[in-house]
N, C-alpha and C positions, 0 to 999 in steps of 0.2 A: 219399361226400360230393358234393353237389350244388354244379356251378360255381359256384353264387352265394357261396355259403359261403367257397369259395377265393376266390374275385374280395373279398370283406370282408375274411379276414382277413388277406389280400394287401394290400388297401388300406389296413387297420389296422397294418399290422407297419411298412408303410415312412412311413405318415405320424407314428408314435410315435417310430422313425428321427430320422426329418428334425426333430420337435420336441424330440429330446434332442440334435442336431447342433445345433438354435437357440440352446437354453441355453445349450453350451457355449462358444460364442460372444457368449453376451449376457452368459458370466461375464470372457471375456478382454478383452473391451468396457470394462467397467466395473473392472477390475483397473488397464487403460491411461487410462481416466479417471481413476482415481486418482493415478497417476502425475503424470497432466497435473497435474490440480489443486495435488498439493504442488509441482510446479516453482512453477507460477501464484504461490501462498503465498509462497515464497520470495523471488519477484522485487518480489512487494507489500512485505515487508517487507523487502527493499532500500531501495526508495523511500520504505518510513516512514521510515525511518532518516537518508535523505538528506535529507528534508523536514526531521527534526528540527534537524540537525545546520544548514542553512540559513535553517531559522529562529532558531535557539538563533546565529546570526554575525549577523542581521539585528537581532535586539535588543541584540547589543553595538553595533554599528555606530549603534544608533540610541541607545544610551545615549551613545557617545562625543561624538556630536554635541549631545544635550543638556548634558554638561556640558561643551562649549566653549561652547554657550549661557549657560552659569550663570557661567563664566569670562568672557564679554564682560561682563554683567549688571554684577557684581560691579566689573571695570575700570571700566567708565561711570559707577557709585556714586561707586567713587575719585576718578575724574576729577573729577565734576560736585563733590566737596568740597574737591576742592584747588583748583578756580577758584572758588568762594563764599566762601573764606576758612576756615573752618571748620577746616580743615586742615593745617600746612604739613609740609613734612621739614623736618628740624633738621640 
């Protein structure tokens, strides 16, 4: 065999080598990316949850205040008929 010969397939063996060392690397890569991502998932939908739950307290909170609204409304009605006449308690 002619040095060149050797010198290629010298050069083919270790650079087919080092591109199956890549792969396996670029599969534990991507194994630990996955990883990441479902924690990632998880902590999102923590915070949907929270989201919901703080808005589902924001529309009570904001019902409650309407209807002490509709409770003044309502007083003021009364009121304004019991001072017109309209109205008396017995």
């Amino acid at each position: 065999m002619d040095y060149t010969q050797i010198l290629l397939i010298t050069t083919l063996a270790i650079t087919t080598l080092f591109l199956i060392l890549v792969g396996i690397n670029i599969i534990f890569v991507l194994i630990e990316l996955r990883k990441v991502l479902k924690k990632i998932n998880s902590i999102a939908e923590g915070f949907e949850k929270l989201g919901q739950g703080l808005g589902h307290g924001l529309k009570e909170t904001v019902s409650f205040f309407v209807g002490f609204k509709s409770l003044f409304k309502v007083l003021k009605v009364l009121g304004k008929e019991n001072k017109s006449g309209k109205r008396t308690k017995k």
